[in-house]
C-alpha positions as semicolon CSV with decimal commas, in nm:
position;residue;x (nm);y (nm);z (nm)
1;X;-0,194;0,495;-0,830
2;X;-0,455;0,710;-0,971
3;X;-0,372;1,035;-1,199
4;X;-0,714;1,221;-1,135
5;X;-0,618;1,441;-1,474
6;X;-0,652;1,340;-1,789
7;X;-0,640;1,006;-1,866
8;X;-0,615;0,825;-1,549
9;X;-0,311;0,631;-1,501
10;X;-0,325;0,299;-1,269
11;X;0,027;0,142;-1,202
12;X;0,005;-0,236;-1,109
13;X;0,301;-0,323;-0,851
14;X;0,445;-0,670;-0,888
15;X;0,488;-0,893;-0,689
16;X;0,690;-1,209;-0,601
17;X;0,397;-1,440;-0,542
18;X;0,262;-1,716;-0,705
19;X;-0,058;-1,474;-0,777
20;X;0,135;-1,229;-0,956
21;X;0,136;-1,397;-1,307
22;X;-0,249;-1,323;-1,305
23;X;-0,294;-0,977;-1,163
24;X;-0,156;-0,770;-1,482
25;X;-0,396;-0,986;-1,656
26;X;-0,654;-0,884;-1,386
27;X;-0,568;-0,462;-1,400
28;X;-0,593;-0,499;-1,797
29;X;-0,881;-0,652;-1,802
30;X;-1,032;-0,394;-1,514
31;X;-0,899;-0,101;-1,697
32;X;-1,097;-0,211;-2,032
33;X;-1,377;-0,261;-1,801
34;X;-1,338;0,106;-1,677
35;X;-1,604;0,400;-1,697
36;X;-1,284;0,604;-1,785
37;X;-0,964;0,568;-1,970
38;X;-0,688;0,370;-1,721
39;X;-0,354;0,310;-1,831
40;X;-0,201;0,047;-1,653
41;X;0,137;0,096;-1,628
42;X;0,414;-0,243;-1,437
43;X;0,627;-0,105;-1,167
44;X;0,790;-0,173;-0,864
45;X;0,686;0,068;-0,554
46;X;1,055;0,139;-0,435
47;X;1,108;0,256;-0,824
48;X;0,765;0,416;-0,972
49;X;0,866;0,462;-1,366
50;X;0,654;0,812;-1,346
51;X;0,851;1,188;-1,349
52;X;0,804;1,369;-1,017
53;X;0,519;1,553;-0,895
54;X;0,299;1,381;-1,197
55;X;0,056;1,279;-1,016
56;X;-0,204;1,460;-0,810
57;X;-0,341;1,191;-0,569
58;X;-0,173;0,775;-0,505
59;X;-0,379;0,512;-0,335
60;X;-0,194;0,245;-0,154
61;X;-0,409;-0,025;-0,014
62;X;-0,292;-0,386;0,146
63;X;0,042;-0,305;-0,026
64;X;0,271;-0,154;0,262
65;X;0,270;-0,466;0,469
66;X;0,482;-0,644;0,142
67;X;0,701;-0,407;-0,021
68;X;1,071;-0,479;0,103
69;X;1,158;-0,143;0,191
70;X;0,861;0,032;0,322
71;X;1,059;0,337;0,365
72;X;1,169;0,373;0,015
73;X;0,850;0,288;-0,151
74;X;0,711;0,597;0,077
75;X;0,973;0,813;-0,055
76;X;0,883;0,733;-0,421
77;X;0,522;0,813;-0,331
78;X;0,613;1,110;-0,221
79;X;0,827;1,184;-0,507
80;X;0,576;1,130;-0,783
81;X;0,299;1,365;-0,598
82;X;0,300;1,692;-0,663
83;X;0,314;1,893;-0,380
84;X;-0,058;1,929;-0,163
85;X;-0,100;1,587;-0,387
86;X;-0,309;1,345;-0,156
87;X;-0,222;0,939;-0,039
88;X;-0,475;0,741;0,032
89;X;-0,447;0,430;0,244
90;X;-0,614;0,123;0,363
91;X;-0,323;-0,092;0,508
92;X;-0,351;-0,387;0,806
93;X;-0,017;-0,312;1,052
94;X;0,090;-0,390;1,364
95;X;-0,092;-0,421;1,693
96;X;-0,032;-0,244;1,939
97;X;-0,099;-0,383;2,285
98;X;-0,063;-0,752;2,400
99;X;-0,143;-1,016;2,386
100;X;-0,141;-1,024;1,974
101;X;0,157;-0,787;1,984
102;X;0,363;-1,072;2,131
103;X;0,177;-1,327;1,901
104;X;0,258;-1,146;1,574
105;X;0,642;-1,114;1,666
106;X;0,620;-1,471;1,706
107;X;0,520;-1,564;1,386
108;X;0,601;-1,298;1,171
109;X;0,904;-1,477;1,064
110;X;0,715;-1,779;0,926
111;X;0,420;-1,595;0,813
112;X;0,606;-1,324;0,604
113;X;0,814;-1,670;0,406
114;X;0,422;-1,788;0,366
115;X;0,244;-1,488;0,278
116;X;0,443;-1,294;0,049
117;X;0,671;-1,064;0,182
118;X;0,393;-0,950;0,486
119;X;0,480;-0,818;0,788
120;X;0,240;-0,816;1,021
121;X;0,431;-0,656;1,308
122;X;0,497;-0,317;1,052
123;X;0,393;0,031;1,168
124;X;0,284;0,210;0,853
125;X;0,147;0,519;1,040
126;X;0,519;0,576;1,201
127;X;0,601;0,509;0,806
128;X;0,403;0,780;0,653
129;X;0,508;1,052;0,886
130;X;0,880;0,949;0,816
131;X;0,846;0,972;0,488
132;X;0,743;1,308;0,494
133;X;0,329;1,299;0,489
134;X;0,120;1,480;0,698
135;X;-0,156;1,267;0,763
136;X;-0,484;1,450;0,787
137;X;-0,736;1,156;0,889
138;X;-0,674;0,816;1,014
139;X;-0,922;0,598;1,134
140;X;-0,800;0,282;1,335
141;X;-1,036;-0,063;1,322
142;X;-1,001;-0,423;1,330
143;X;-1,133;-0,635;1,096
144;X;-1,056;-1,027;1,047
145;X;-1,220;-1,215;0,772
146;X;-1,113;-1,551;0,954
147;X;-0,931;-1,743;1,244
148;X;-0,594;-1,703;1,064
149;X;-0,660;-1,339;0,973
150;X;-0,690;-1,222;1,293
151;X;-0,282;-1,189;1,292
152;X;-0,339;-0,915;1,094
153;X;-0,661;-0,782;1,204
154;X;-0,560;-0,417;1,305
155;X;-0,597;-0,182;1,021
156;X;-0,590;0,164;0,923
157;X;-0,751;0,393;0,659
158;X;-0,682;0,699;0,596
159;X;-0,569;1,012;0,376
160;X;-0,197;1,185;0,408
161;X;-0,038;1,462;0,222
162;X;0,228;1,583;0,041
163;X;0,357;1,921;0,179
């Protein structure tokens, strides 16, 4: 999450898997590496330690698919923007005709144990506008880096905002 005043504040959401020991180590590392001053900041999304409406624009990006409670890491999103503040999002999600519909209900069960918390089957889109966004552009795509990555091949990028 990006605070496009001054300085520029990223915060680093943990996670549960075996790659999380390294990535603070990797945002520190980035943010000394930085054209501009970045604070990195550990947090949870379903508890961002930042005041509300500090922030003027959050980027979430291969994130939604993991967090436990989509919903309520949304809502904390939404909380920390200021109002007209902007979310960006890249985020893979659910398909949404057959036959990989029925395939990703199949294995989501397995493949969220496996991967981390991801849920393949998840509709972020649906997400956003519950959580209160009005999303301005979305662009729907798929793109699959590899046999087993097709399961999560459709994605979406876009821009939503606070009202």
């Amino acid at each position: 999450m990006f605070n496009i005043g001054s300085p520029p504040v990223l915060m680093n959401r943990h996670t549960r898997t075996a790659e999380s020991a390294r990535k603070p180590a990797a945002a520190l590392k980035a943010a000394r590496n930085a054209p501009r001053p970045i604070t990195v900041v550990p947090g949870l999304a379903e508890v961002l330690p930042a005041d509300d409406a500090s922030f003027d624009a959050a980027v979430c990006s291969l994130v939604l698919c993991s967090v436990p409670d989509q919903g309520t890491a949304l809502a904390e999103v939404q909380r920390v923007l200021r109002p007209g503040g902007e979310l960006r999002f890249y985020e893979h999600v659910g398909a949404d005709r057959p036959p990989l519909t029925l395939l990703q209900r199949a294995v989501e069960p397995r493949w969220s144990r496996l991967g981390g918390g991801c849920h393949v089957t998840r509709d972020t889109e649906s997400g956003h506008s519950a959580a209160g966004f009005s999303i301005e552009r979305i662009e729907r795509f798929t793109f699959s880096p590899g046999v087993v990555a097709r399961l999560g091949s459709p994605h979406i990028l876009g821009i939503a905002r606070r009202p």
